[in-house]
N, C-alpha and C positions, 0 to 999 in steps of 0.2 A: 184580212183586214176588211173591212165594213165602211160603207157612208151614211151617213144618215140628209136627206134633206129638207129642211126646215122649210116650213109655211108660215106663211107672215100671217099670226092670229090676228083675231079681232080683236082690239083693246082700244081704249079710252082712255086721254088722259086723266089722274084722279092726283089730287091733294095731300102732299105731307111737308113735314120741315114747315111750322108755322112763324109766322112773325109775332109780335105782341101786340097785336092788333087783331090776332086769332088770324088771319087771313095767312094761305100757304105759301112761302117762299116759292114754291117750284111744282107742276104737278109733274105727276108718271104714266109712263102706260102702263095699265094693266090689262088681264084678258075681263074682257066685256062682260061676259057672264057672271063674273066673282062679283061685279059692283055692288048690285042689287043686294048680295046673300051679306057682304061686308057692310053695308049702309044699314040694314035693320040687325042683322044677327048680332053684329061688332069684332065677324070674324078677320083674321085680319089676310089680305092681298100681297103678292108677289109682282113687284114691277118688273120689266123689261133688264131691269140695270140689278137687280138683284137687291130694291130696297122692299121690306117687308112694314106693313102699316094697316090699321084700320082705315077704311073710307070716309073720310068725315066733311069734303068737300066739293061741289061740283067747277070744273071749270069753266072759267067767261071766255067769251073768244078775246086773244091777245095776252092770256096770261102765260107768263114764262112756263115752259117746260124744260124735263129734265136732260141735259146735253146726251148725256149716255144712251137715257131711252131713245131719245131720238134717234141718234146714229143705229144704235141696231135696230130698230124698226123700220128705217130709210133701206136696210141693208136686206133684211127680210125679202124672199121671193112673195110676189100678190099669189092669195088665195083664199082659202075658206075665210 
């Protein structure tokens, strides 16, 4: 049997689950890198928590994040 141990990536929270005001319910993390390729290409990201989405909004400081991403990315060892 095997371990494997995780490294707390870089990500940023991003925007999905919108309101009708267009504005996102909630954002996620995702890895940092995808942001960029998802915001112009319209490919779509993989959050922390396992929701899948296009990029389509940046976060303000104070808006709600995702409870789940949170918790595992709190959990995450720091590194790269």
């Amino acid at each position: 049997m095997s371990t494997e141990t995780l490294t707390k990536p870089e990500t940023t929270p991003e925007g999905t689950d919108t309101t009708d005001d267009d504005s996102p319910k909630m954002f996620h993390y995702v890895k940092k890198n995808k942001i960029a390729e998802s915001a112009v290409m319209g490919t779509h990201v993989v959050a922390l928590c396992g929701e899948v989405f296009p990029v389509t909004k940046s976060p303000k400081p104070g808006s709600p994040v995702c409870p789940a991403c949170k918790e595992i990315y709190d959990s995450l060892r720091p590194g790269n």
